[in-house]
C-alpha positions as CSV (number, residue, x, y, z in Angstrom):
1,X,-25.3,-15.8,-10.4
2,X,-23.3,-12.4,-10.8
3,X,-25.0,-8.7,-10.5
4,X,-22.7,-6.4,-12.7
5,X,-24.1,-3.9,-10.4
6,X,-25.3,-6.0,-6.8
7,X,-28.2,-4.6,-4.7
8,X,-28.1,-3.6,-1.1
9,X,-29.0,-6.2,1.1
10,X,-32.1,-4.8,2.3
11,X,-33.0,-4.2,-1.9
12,X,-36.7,-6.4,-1.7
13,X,-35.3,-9.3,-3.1
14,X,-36.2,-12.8,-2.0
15,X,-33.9,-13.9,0.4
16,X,-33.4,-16.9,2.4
17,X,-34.5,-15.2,5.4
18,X,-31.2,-13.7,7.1
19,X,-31.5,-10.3,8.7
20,X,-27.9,-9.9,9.8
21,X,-24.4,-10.4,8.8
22,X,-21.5,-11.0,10.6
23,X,-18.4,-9.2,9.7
24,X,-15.2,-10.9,9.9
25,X,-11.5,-9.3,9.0
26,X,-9.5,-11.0,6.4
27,X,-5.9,-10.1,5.6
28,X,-6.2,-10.1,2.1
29,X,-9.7,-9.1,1.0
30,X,-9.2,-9.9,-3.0
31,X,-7.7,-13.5,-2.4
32,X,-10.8,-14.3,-0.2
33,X,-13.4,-13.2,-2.2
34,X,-11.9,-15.1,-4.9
35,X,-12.1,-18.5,-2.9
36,X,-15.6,-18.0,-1.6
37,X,-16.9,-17.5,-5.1
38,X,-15.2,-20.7,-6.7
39,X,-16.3,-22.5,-3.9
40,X,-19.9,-21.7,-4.2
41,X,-21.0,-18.6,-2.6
42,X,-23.4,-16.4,-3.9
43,X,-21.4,-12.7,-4.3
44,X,-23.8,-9.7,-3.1
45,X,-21.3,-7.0,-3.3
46,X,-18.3,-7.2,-4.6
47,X,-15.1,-6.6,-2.9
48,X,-15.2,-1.9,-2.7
49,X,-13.0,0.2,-1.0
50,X,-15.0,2.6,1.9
51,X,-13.4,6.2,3.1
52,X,-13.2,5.0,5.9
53,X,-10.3,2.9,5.0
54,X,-11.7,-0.3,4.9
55,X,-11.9,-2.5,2.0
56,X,-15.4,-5.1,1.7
57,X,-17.2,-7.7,0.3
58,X,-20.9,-9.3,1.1
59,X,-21.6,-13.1,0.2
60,X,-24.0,-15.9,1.2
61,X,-22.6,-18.8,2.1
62,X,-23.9,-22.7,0.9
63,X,-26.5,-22.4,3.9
64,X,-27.9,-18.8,3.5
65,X,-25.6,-17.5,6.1
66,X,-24.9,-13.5,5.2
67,X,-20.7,-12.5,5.8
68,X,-19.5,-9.4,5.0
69,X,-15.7,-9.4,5.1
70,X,-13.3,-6.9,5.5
71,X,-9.6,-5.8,5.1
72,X,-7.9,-2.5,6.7
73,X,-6.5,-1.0,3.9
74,X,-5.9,3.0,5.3
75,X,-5.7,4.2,8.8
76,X,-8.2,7.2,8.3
77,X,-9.7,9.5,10.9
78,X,-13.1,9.9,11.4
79,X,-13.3,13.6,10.3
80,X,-11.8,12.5,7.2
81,X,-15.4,10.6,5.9
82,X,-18.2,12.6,8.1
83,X,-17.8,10.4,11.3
84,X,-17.4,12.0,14.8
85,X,-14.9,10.6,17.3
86,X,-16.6,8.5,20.4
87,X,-15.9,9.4,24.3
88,X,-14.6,6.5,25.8
């Protein structure tokens, strides 16, 4: 099944009881979302681009497992989309 417009993961809907994803980079976000839906996954968001330079996409995998994956696409500071710089 395909939303034309997905819902955020924490929308209400039944789920198969994950309350976490793991994020994991990809080099080529598009190419990747394309294999994980003909092989079966169920698409929750669609691949977006983010100010803050990254580009994502949030599937289920054939076990109920929730990835989001994600490709660099901009090196952008945090001041750029609202976020504040950390003290290391």
């Amino acid at each position: 099944m395909k939303w034309s417009h997905p819902p955020p993961l924490n929308s209400g809907r039944p789920r198969r009881g994950f309350q976490h994803s793991v994020m994991v980079r990809v080099e080529n976000i598009d190419r990747h979302h394309e294999r994980a839906e003909q092989r079966g996954a169920r698409i929750f968001r669609q691949p977006a681009d983010y100010p803050y330079g990254d580009r994502q996409d949030t599937a289920e995998d054939l076990v109920g497992r929730c990835w989001t994956f994600s490709q660099s696409i901009a090196d952008v500071a945090p001041e750029e989309w609202g976020g504040t710089r950390g003290q290391i």
